[in-house]
C-alpha positions as CSV (number, residue, x, y, z in Angstrom):
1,X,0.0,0.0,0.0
2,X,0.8,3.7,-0.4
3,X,0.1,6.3,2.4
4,X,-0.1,10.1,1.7
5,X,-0.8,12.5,5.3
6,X,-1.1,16.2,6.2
7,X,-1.0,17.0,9.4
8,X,-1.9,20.4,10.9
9,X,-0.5,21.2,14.4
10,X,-1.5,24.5,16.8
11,X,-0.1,24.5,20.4
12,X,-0.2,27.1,23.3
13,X,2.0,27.3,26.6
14,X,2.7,29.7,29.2
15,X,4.8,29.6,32.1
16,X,4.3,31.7,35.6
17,X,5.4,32.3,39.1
18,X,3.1,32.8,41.7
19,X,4.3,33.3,45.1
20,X,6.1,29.8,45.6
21,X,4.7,28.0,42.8
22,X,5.8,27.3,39.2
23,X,2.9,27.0,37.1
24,X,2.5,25.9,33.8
25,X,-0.3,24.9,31.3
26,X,-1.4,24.8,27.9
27,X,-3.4,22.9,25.3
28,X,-2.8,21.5,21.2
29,X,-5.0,20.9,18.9
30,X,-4.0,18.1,15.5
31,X,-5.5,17.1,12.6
32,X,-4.0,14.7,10.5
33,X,-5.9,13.1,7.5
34,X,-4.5,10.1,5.5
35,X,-5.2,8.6,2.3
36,X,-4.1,5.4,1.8
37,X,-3.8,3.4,-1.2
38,X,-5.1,-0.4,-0.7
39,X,-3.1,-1.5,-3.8
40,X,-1.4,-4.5,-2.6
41,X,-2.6,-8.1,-1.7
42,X,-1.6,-8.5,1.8
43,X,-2.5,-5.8,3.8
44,X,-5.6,-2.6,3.4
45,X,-6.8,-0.4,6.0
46,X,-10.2,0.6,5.9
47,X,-11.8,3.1,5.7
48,X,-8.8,3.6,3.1
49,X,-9.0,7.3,4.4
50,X,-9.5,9.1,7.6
51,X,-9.6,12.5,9.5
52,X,-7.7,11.5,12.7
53,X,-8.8,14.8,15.6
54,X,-6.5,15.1,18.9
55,X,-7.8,17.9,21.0
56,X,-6.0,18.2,24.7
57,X,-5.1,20.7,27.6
58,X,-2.5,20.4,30.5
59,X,-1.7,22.0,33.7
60,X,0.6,21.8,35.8
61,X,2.4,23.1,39.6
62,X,5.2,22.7,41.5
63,X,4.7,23.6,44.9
64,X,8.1,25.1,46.7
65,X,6.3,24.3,50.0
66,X,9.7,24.9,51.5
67,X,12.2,26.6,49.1
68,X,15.3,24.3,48.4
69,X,14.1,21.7,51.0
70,X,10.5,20.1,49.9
71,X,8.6,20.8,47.0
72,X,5.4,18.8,45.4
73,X,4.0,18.8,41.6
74,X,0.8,18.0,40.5
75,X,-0.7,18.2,37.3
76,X,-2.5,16.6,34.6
77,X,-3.3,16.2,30.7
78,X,-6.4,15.6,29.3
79,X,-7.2,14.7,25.9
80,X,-9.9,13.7,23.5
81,X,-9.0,12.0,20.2
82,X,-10.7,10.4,17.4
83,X,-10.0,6.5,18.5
84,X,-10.6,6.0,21.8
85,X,-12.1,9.2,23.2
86,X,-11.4,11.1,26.2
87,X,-8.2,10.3,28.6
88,X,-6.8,11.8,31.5
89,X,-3.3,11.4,32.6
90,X,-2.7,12.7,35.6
91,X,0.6,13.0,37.6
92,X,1.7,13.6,41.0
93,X,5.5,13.7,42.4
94,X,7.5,14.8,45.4
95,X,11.3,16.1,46.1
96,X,13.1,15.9,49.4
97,X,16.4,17.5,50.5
98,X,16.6,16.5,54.0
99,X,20.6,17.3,54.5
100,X,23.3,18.9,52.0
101,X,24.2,16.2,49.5
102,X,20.7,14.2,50.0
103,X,17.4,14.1,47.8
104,X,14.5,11.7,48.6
105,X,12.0,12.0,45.7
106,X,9.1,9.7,44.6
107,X,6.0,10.0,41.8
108,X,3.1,8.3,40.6
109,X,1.4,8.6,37.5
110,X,-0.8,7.5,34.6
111,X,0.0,7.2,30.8
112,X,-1.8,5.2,28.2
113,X,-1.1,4.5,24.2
114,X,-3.5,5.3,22.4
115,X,-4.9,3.2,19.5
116,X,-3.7,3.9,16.0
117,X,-5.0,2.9,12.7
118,X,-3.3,-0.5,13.2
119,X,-5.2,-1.0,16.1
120,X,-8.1,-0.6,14.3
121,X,-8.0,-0.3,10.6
122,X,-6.3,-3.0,9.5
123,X,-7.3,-6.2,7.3
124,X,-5.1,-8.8,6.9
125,X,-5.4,-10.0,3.7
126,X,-6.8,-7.0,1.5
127,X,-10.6,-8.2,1.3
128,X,-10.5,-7.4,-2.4
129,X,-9.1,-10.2,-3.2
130,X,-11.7,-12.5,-2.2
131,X,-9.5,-14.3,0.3
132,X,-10.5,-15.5,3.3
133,X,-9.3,-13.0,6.6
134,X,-7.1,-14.1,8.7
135,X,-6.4,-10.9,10.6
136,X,-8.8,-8.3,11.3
137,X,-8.6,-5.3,13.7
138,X,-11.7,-3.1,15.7
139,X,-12.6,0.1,16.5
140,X,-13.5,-1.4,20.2
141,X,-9.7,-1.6,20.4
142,X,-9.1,0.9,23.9
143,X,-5.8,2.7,24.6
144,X,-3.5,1.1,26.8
145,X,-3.0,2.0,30.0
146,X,0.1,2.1,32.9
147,X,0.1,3.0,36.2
148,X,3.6,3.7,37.6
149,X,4.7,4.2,40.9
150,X,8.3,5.2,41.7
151,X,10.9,6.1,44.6
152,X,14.9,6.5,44.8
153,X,17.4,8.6,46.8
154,X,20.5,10.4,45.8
155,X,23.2,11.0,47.7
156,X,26.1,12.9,47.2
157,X,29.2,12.0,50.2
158,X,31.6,14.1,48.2
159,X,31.8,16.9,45.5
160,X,32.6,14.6,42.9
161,X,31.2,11.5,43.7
162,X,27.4,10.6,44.1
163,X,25.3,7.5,44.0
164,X,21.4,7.0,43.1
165,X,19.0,4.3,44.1
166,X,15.5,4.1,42.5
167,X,12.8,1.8,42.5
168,X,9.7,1.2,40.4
169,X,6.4,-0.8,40.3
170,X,4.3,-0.6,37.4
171,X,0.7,-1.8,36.3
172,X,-0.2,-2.3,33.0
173,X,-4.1,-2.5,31.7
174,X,-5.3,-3.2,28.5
175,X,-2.8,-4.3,27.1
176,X,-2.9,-6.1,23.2
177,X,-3.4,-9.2,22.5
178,X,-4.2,-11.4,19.3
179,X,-7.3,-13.6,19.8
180,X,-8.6,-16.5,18.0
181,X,-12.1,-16.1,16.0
182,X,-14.5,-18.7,15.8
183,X,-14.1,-18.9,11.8
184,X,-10.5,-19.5,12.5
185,X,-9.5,-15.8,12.0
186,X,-7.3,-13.4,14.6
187,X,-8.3,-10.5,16.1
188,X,-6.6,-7.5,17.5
189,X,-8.2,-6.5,21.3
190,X,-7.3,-5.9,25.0
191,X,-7.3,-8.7,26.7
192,X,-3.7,-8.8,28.4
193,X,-2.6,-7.2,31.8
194,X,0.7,-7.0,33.1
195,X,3.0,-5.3,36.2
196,X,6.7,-5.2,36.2
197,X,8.8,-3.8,39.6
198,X,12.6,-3.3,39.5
199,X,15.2,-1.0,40.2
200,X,18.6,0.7,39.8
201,X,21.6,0.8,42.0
202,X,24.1,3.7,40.1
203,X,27.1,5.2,41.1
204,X,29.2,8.3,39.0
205,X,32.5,9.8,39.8
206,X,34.4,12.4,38.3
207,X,38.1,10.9,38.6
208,X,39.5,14.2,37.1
209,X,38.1,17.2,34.7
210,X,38.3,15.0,31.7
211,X,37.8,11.7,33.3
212,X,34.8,10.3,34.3
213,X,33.3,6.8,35.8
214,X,29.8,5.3,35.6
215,X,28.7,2.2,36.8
216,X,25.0,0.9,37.5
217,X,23.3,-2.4,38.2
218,X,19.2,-2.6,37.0
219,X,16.7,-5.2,37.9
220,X,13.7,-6.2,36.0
221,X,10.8,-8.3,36.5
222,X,7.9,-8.3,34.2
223,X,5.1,-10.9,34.6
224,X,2.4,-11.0,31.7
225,X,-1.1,-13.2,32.3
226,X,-4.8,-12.6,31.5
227,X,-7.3,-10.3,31.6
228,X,-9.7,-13.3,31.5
229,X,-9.3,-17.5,31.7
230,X,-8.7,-17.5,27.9
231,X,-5.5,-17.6,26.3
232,X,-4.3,-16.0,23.0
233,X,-1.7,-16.2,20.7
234,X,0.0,-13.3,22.2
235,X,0.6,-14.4,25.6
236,X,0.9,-18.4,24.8
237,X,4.2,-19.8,26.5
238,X,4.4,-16.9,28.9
């Protein structure tokens, strides 16, 4: 297939200080329309073209509750596009310097993915040629989401040597999967979840002006499994 697009982008931002707090928040607006040519045998999306909208405001503050010792942010995007509707992703963190050289900091928050024409457009092979589908997709296809929760400590014993500890836990919703069809087809939905929890252990010293050392050691779990008691292709051996 061939793909022609336009897209057409308008954002708006602005940045203040009120008092102690840092504020800023804006909002975009996109349109981007494709046309795409079905002209092979193996793929087509359809409808072959489409007016995608994404309309969305954020905000945002970071709270110097004690100037250079504790500070919070809080803040948040919402969204409406054309595939999945209206989102919110909101975010909350926190930053602690409780002696010279020290910072305590943690953060949780909420992202998704939304769905794309893949997700929900696409025919696998081109029903034009009078082949049976094996692939299809559906515009009940939902966005993605993850939940993330995080925490690590810095600490700094000497001017040019620090190390860094962080930890993480995250839940994932939604996730997709490839599920068998009665007729013996596939189909593109939501039916995997997963969470994941890890961390990193990091250490950097500056040796000399021109010489420096970096070392770290990560960890990473990540357990996938159902959303239901059936299994698809996606997930099979997990």
């Amino acid at each position: 297939f061939e793909e022609s697009r336009e897209t057409y982008d308008l954002d708006l931002q602005h940045q203040l200080r009120l008092g102690e707090h840092d504020i800023v928040y804006g909002a975009n607006y996109r349109a981007s329309h494709d046309d795409i040519g079905n002209i092979g045998p193996i793929l087509a999306f359809l409808p072959p073209d489409e007016t995608e909208h994404l309309i969305s405001a954020y905000a945002q503050d970071e709270w110097h509750i004690v100037p250079d010792v504790f500070s919070i942010t809080a803040g948040s995007k919402f969204e409406y596009n054309t595939f999945s509707g209206f989102e919110a992703q909101p975010t909350g963190r926190f930053t602690l310097v409780p002696a010279k050289g020290q910072t305590l900091w943690g953060a949780i928050s909420r992202a998704v993915r939304t769905p794309t024409r893949i997700d929900q457009d696409i025919f696998f092979p081109n029903p034009a040629t009078g082949a049976p589908t094996v692939l299809t997709s559906s515009d009940k296809f939902d966005s993605e989401v993850l939940v993330a929760y995080e925490l690590g400590y810095r600490i700094k014993p000497a001017d040019r040597l620090s190390f860094d500890l962080a930890g993480y836990y995250n839940r994932y919703d939604n996730l997709r999967s490839l599920e068998p069809q009665p007729d013996g087809s596939f189909a593109i939905e939501n039916l995997l979840r997963a969470h994941s929890y890890g961390g990193t252990l990091s250490a950097r010293w500056q040796a000399a002006d021109r010489w420096q050392l970096d070392g770290s050691v990560s960890l990473l779990q990540l357990t996938v499994d159902r959303a239901d008691t059936q299994q698809s292709v996606s997930d099979a051996g997990r």
